[in-house]
C-alpha positions, 0 to 999 in steps of 0.5 A: 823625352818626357814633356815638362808639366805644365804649371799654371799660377792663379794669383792676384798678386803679380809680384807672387806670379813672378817669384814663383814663374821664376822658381818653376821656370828653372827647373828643366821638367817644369814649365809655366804655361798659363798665369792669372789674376782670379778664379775666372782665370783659372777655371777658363785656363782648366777648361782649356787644358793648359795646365796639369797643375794650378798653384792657386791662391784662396783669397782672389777677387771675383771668383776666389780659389775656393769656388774656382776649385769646387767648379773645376772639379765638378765640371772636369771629366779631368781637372787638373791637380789643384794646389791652394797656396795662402800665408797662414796656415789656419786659414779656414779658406784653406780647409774649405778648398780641401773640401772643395776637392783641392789637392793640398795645399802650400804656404807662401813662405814654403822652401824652394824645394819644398814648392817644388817636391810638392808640384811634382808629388801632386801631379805624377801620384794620386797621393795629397799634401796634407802638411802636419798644420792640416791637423790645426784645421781640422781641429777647428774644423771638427764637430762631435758628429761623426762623418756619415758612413764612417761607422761601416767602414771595415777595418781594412777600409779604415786602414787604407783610409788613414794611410791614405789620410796621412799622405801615401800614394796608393803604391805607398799603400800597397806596399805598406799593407803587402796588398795589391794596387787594384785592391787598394783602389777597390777598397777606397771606392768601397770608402768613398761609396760608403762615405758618400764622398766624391773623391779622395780628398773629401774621403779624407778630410771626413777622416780627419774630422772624424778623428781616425788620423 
């Protein structure tokens, strides 16, 4: 039997905490394993390994969920999924955590099964949630000049970049464009090189700001 993943929930609000450890606590292949306050608390609960995905507010005193991420992705060999939750969705807080190497990001008004799906997307594929308000944020986010590298991708690294962009896993990929997985993932460290970006994330934040989705 496959074990629950284990779901921490970083909020300042405590009533926020109890909603969704409630939700997640239902589910038979989910388990709340940690909760916090700031992003003190999440770095320690990362660092420890008691998480494979943290549900993490923006907006937290001392430590916000912007930093928090930014550290736990540096620090970690392994990081665990991050998913940024906010009440807005043109929160520019929510597209400095994308930059910071958050995983995607949900809306504190989200559907019970859409907080769900989303958990679980995270955590078992290599695929972000990038919702369509992504699209507002990276308007307002967006400047005249395009993203360094971007020029020197070849078109089959574009193509697997906006499909990466647009929410596909690398299988989704493969099958998309009848490639192989490895291919795939030889082509986005192709991108990420040329891109001088760490991840996939900041790979396809620079797509959107550079207007290829």
């Amino acid at each position: 039997m496959t074990a629950p993943l284990r779901i921490a929930l970083i909020d300042d609000e405590e009533l926020i905490r109890t909603g969704f450890a409630a939700i997640i606590g239902a589910e038979p292949d989910l388990e709340v394993s940690a909760q916090g306050a700031d992003g003190v608390d999440a770095l320690n609960i990362a660092r420890a390994g008691r998480a494979d995905v943290l549900l993490m507010d923006v907006r937290m005193p001392k430590v916000d969920g912007i930093e928090a991420t930014e550290r736990i992705v540096n620090e970690l060999a392994s990081p665990p999924k991050i998913l940024v939750v906010t009440t807005f969705d043109n929160d520019d807080y929510v597209w400095q955590a994308l930059r910071a190497g958050a995983d995607g990001f949900l809306l504190k008004r989200t559907q019970v099964e859409d907080l769900l799906s989303a958990v679980r997307l995270v955590a078992r594929t290599d695929a972000l949630l990038f919702p369509e308000a992504i699209r507002r944020l990276a308007d307002a986010a967006r400047s005249s000049k395009t993203p360094r590298g971007i020029d020197e991708l070849s078109s089959r690294e574009r193509e697997v970049l906006v499909l990466a962009a647009k929410g596909l896993s690398n299988a989704e990929i493969a099958a998309e464009i009848f490639l192989g997985r490895e291919t795939v993932k030889t082509h986005l460290s192709s991108v990420y090189t040329k891109l001088g970006v760490r991840d996939r994330t900041q790979a396809v934040i620079a797509a959107y700001e550079a207007g290829l989705v």
